[in-house]
C-alpha positions in Angstrom: 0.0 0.0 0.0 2.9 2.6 0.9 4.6 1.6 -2.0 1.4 2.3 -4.4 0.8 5.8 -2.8 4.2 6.7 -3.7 4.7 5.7 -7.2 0.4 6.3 -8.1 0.8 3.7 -10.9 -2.3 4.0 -13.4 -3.1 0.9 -15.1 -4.7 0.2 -18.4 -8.4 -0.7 -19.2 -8.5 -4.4 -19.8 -10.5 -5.3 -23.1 -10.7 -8.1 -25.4 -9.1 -8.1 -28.2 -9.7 -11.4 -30.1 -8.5 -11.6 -33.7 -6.5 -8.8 -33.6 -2.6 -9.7 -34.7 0.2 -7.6 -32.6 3.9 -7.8 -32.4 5.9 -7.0 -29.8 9.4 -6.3 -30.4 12.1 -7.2 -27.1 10.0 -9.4 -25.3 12.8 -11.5 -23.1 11.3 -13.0 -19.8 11.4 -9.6 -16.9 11.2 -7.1 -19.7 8.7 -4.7 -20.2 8.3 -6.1 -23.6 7.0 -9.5 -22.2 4.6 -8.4 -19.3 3.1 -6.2 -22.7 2.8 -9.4 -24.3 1.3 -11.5 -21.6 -1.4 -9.0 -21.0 -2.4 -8.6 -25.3 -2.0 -12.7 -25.4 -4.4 -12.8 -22.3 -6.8 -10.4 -23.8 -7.0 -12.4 -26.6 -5.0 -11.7 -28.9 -2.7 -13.2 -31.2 0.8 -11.7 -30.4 4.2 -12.7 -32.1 7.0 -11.5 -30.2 10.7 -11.2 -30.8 14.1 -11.8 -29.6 17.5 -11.9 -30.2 18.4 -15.3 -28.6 15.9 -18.6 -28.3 13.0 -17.4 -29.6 11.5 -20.9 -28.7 12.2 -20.8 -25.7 10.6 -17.0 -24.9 7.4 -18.5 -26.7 7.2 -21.4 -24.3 7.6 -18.9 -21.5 5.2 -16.6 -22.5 2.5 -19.3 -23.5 2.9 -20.7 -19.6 2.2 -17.2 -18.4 -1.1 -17.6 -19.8 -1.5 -20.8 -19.4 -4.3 -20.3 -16.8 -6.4 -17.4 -18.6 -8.9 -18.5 -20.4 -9.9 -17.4 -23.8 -6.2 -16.3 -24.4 -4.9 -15.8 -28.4 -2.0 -17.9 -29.7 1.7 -16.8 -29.5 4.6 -17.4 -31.9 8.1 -16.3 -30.7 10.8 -15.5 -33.7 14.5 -14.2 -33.9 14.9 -10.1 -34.5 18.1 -8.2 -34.6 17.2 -4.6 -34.9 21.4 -3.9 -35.4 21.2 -6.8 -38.6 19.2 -5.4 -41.7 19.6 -8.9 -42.7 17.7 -9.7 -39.2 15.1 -7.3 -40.2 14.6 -8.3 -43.2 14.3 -11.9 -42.5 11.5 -11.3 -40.3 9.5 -8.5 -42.4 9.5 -11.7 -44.8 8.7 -13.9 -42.7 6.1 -12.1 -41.0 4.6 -11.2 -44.9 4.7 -14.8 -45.8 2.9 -16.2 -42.7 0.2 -13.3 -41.9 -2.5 -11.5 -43.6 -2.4 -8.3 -42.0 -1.0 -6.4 -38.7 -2.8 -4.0 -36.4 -0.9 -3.1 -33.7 3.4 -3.1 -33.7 4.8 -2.4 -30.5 8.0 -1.2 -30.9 9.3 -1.8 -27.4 13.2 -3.4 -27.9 15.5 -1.1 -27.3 19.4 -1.0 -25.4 21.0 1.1 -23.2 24.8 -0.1 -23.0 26.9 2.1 -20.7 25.0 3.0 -18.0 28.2 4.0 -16.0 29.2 6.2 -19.1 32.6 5.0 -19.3 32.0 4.9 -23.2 35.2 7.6 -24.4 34.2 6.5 -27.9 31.1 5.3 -29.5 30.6 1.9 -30.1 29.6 0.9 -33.3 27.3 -1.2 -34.7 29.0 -4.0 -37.7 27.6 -1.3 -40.5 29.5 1.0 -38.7 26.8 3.3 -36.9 26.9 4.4 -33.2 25.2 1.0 -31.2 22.2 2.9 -29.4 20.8 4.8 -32.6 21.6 1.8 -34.8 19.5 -0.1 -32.6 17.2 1.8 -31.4 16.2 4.3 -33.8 17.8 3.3 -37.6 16.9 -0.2 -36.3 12.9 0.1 -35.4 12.3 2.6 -38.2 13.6 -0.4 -41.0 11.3 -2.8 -39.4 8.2 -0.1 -39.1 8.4 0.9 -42.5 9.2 -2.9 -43.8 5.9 -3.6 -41.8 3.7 -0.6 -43.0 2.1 -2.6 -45.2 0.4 -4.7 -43.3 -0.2 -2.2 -41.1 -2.1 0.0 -43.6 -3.8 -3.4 -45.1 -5.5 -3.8 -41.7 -6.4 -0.8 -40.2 -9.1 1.5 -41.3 -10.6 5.5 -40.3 -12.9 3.4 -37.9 -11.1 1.1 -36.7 -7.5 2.6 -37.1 -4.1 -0.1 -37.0 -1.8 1.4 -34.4 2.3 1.8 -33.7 3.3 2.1 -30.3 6.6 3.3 -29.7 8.3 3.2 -26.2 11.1 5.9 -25.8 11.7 7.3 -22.8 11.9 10.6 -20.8 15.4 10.3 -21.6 14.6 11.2 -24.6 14.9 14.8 -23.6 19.0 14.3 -22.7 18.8 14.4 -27.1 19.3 17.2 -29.0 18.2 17.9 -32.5 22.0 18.7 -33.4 22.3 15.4 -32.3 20.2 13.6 -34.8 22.2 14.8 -37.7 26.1 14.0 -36.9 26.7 17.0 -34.2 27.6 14.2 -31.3 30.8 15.6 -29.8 32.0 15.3 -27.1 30.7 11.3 -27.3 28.4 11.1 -23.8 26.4 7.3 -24.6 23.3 9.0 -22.3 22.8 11.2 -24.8 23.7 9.0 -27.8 20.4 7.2 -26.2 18.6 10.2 -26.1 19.7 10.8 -29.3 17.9 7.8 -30.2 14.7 8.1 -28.4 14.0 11.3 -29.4 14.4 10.3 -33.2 11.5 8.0 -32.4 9.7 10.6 -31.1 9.6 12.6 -34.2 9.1 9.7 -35.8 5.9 8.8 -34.1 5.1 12.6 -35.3 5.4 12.1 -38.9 3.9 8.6 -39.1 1.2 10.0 -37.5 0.5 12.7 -39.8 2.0 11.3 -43.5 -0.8 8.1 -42.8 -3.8 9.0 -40.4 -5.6 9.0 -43.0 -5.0 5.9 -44.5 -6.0 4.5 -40.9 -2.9 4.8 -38.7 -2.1 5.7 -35.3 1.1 6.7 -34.0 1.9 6.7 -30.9 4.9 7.6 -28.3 5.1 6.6 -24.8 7.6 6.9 -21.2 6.7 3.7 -19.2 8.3 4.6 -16.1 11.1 4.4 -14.2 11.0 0.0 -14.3 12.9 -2.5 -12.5 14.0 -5.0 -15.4 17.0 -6.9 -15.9 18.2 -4.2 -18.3 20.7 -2.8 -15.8 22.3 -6.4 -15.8 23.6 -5.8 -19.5 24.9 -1.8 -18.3 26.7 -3.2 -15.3 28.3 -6.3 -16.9 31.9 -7.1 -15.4 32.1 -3.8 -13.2 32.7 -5.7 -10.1 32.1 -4.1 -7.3 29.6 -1.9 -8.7 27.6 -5.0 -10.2 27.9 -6.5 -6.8 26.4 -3.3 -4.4 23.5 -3.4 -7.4 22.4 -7.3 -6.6 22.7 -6.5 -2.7 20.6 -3.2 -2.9 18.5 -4.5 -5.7 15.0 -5.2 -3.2 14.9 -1.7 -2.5 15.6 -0.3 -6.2 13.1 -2.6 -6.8 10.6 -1.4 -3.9 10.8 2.1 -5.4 10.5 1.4 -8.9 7.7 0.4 -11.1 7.5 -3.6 -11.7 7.7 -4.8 -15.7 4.1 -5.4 -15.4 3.2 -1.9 -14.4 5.6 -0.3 -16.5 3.8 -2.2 -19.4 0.4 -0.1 -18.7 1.3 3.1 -21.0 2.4 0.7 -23.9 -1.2 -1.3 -23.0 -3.2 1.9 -22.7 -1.7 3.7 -26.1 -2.0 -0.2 -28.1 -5.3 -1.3 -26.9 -8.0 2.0 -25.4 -10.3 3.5 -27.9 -9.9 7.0 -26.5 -6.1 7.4 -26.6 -5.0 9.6 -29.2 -2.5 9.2 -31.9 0.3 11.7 -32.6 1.1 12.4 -28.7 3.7 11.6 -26.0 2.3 9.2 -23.3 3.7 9.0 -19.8 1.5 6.8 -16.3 -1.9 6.2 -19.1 -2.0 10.0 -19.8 -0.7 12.7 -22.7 2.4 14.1 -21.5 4.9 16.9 -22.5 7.2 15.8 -24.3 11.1 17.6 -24.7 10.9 21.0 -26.6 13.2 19.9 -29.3 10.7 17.2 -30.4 8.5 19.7 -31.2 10.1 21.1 -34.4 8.1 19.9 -37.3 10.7 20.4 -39.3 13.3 18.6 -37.8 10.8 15.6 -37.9 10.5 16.0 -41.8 14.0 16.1 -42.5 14.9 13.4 -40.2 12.0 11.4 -42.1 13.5 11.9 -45.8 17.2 10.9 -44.2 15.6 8.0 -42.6 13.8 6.9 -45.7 17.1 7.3 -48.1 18.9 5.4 -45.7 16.2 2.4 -46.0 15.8 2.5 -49.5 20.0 2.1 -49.9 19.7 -0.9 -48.0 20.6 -3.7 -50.5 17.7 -6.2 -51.6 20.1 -9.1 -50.6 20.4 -7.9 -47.2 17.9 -10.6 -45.9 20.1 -13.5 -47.4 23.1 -12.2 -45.6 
């Protein structure tokens, strides 16, 4: 009860959502990305999520967690590296080859690497692009537009297909300078800001080049969370690693669990009254950073984006 009064989590409006076919991208068991997908799966519907490592394996998980809900929709589990265009485009094939349609695509993976900022230098992705923006933004903007679509093959005016994007309130460490090669000095929290607030203009632009084709855009803060994604930031730091696993019941007691981080991303996928083409943060339209409100930055950031997917090469998915 204490703990509730402090962090006043809202939670989303359960429906049912039978039929309708979602992904969820970065779904590994204690993620954010996985308590979203046990909750769509349980409301019935039919969710495929991704993964870098043993998709199987994440499908049999999630298809336990649901085990005892009746009325739940199937789940299929499959490999996704957002850093591989050969990744992405495996599973955009994949995906076109096995489904009929799409109407909701969570785009919730995402990395944070150095959380100790030790980073001098960026690290860089194989196609030579720093790791967090490869990833996070060039990364979830192939797969969204590879996915469009479907996307715009299922959704209508009435009943509109949505993309949920999860960024962060860190997306407000990024600057627009930031977005087009002005990154010195290197700092990796804001190369991740960087990165979230591309999405963020992002979600602007998708919203407004194809509402009225039936598509909602949507971006979202879940919360400060407790997830296992600190594990990966504090790798092989010793000591520090160490104090983290002893303190880690009361980080945990003051942060929001992957379940109730997952209600923004729930709210913004699922309820008929959230809007498109807004920042979400706890259910609720929030503020987001004042940079991502240049419309013009969104627009040129879209036509870079979009040069840089069409150079992709067509044989990328057999490599």
């Amino acid at each position: 009860m204490i703990r509730r009064c402090l962090l006043r989590p809202r939670h989303a409006r359960p429906c049912r959502l039978d039929g309708r076919r979602i992904i969820v991208t970065g779904a590994a068991p204690g993620s954010i990305g996985f308590e979203t997908a046990r909750h769509l799966a349980a409301w019935g519907a039919d969710v495929v999520v991704t993964t870098r490592r043993e998709p199987q394996r994440l499908a049999e998980s999630l298809r336990a967690a649901v085990a005892g809900t009746t009325d739940h929709g199937s789940i299929d589990a499959q490999a996704l590296d957002l850093a591989d265009a050969g990744s992405v485009e495996r599973f955009a094939a994949w995906h076109a080859d096995t489904r009929d349609g799409l109407d909701v695509l969570v785009n919730n993976a995402g990395i944070h690497l150095d959380l100790l900022s030790q980073w001098k230098q960026p690290q860089l992705s194989a196609d030579g692009h720093e790791i967090h923006w490869r990833t996070n933004y060039l990364g979830t903007m192939h797969l969204t537009q590879r996915l469009l679509p479907a996307l715009l093959r299922s959704g209508n005016p009435q009943r509109p297909s949505r993309i949920v994007n999860v960024v962060s309130q860190l997306h407000a460490r990024g600057r627009n300078a930031g977005l087009f090669g002005d990154t010195s000095p290197y700092n990796s929290w804001v190369a991740y800001g960087n990165s979230k607030l591309a999405l963020v203009h992002a979600s602007r632009e998708l919203q407004q080049r194809y509402r009225a084709q039936g598509l909602q855009a949507y971006c979202l803060h879940p919360g400060a969370v407790f997830t296992n994604i600190a594990d990966r930031g504090l790798e092989n730091t010793g000591a520090i690693e160490t104090v983290r696993k002893v303190f880690a019941p009361i980080e945990a007691f003051f942060l929001l669990t992957p379940a109730e981080g997952a209600q923004t991303t729930l709210h913004c996928a699922t309820d008929a009254h959230a809007m498109g083409g807004h920042y979400y943060r706890n259910c609720a339209i929030a503020a987001p950073s004042a940079d991502s409100a240049d419309t013009a930055v969104s627009s040129r950031l879209w036509d870079q984006t979009r040069a840089w997917i069409d150079a992709l090469a067509p044989t990328s998915a057999m490599s």
